[in-house]
C-alpha positions in Angstrom: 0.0 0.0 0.0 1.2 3.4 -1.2 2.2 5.8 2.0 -0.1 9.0 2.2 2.6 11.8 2.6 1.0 14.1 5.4 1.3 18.1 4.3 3.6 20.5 6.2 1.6 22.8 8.4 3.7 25.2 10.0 6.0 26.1 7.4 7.9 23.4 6.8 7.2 21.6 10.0 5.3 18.2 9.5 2.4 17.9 11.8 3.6 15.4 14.5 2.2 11.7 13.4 2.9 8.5 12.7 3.3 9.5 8.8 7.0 10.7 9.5 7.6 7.7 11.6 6.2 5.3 8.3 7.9 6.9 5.7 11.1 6.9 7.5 10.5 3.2 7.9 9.4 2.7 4.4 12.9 4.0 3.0 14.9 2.7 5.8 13.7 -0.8 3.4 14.4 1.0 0.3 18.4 1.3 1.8 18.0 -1.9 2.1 16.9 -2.6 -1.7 13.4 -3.3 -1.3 11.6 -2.3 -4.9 8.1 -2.4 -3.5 8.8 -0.1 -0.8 10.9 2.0 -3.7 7.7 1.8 -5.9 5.6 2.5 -2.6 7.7 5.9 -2.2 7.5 6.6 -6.2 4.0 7.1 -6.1 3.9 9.0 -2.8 6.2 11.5 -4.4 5.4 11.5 -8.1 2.6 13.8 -7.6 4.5 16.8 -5.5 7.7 16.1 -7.9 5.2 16.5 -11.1 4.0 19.6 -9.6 7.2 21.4 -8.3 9.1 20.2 -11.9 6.9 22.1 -13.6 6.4 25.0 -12.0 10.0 25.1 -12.1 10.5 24.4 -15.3 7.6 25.3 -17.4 9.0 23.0 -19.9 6.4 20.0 -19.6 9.1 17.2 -21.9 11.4 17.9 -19.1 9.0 16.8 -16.1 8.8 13.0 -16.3 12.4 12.7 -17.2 13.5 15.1 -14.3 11.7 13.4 -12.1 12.5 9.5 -13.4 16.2 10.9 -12.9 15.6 12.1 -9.3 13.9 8.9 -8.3 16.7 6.5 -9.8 19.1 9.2 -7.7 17.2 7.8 -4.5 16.8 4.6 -5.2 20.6 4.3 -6.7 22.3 6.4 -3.6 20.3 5.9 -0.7 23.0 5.9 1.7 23.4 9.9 0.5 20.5 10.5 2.7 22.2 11.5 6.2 19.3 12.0 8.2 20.2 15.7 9.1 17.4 16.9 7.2 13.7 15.7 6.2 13.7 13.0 3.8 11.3 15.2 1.8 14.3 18.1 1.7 16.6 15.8 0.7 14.6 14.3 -2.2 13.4 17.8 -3.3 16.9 18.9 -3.3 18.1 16.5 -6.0 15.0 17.4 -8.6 16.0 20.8 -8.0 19.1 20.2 -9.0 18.5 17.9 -12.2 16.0 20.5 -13.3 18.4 23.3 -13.5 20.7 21.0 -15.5 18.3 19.5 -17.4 17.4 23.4 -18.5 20.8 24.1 -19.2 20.8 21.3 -21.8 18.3 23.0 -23.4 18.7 26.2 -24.7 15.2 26.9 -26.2 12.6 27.6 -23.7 9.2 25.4 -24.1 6.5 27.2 -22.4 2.9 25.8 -22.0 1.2 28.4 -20.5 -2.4 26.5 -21.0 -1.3 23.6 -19.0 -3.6 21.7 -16.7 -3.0 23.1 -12.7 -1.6 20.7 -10.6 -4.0 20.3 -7.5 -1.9 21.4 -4.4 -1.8 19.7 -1.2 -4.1 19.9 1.5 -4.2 23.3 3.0 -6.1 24.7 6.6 -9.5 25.3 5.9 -8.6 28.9 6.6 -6.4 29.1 3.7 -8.3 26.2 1.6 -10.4 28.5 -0.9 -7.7 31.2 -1.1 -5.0 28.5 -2.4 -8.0 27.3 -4.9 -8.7 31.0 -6.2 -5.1 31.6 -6.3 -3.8 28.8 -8.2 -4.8 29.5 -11.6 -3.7 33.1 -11.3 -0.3 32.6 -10.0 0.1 29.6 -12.6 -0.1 32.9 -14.8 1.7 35.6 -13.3 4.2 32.9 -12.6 5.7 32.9 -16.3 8.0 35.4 -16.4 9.7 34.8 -12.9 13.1 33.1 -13.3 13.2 29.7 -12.7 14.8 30.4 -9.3 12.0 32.7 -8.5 9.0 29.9 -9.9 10.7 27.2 -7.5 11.1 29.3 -4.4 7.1 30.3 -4.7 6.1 27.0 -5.4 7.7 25.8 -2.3 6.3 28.4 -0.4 2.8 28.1 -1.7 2.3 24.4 -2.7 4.2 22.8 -0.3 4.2 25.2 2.8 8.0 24.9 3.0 9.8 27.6 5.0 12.9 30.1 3.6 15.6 27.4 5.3 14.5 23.9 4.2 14.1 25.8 0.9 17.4 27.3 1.1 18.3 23.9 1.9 16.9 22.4 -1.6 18.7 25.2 -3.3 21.8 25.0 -1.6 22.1 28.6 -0.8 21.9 31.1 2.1 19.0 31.9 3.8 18.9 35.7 3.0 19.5 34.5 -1.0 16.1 33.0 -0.6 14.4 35.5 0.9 15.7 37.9 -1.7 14.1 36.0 -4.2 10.6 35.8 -2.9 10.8 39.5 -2.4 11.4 40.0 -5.9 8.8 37.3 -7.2 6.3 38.8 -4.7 6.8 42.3 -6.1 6.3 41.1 -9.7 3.4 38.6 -8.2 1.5 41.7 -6.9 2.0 43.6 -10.1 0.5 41.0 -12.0 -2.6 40.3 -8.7 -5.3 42.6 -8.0 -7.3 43.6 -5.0 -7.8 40.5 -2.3 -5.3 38.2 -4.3 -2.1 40.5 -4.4 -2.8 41.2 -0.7 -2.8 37.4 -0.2 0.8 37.2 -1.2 
């Protein structure tokens, strides 16, 4: 049975469970060389990969191969995995980094600005119909952001991360990330009106 990935709550802390506890277990068998428990961790990550890829990338060609590359990563160099940080981090971390050199290889940009929205993760019901009005206008206003900029606002707003894991992923320093989302939340706002912008 596939593991259900519980979502971060406060940014980029994982509400405390037995999820953590089970999906440490399930790749502590995947170290091991278990390919169910590998497949088992595929599909509990395929969605959020899928999502983050492409909002990164806004090439969709590069998505599934990005993210078949980042899972072989795992399931080839599990020992990499040191424990300092959430195995989510970690994993994130390595698609981050094949999708900038997967876009490097390609010097044409494919956009696909008429895409299909990925669904995010489950938010607080406070914030629930905010993130659904949201989506389809950032998706938007998202396309002339850097690709930098795109992934440090879709780990913010799709996957409630906060500026350090996500300067973790990046591998750079704190303030570096918080520059970032100043800059994409100045364009964001420029492109957002009335209750939206001020939801940024």
């Amino acid at each position: 049975m596939p593991i259900e990935v519980r979502p971060t709550t406060d940014r980029g802390r994982v509400a405390p469970s037995s999820d953590a506890r089970d999906e440490a277990a399930l790749f502590a068998r995947v170290v091991r060389g278990d390919r169910r428990a590998f497949e088992d961790l595929y599909r509990a990550y395929h969605p959020r990969l899928t999502r983050f890829l492409f909002n990164m990338t806004r090439r969709p060609p590069l998505v599934e191969e990005v993210l078949n590359d980042t899972m072989l990563t795992v399931w080839d160099r599990p020992e990499r995995f040191n424990g300092t940080s959430r195995l989510s981090t970690w994993i994130f971390a390595i698609a981050y980094r094949k999708a900038l050199a997967a876009m490097r290889r390609q010097d044409v940009p494919v956009e696909d600005i008429g895409a299909e929205t990925r669904a995010s993760d489950d938010a607080g019901p406070e914030r629930r119909l905010g993130d659904r009005q949201v989506r389809d206008l950032l998706r938007d206003a998202m396309e002339e952001l850097s690709s930098d900029h795109r992934a440090v606002v879709d780990l913010t707003y799709y996957h409630d991360m906060g500026y350090r894991e996500i300067a973790e992923i990046m591998a750079c320093p704190v303030d570096t990330v918080k520059t970032r989302m100043f800059h994409a939340r100045r364009h964001l706002k420029r492109q957002l009106a009335g209750q939206l912008a001020d939801w940024l």
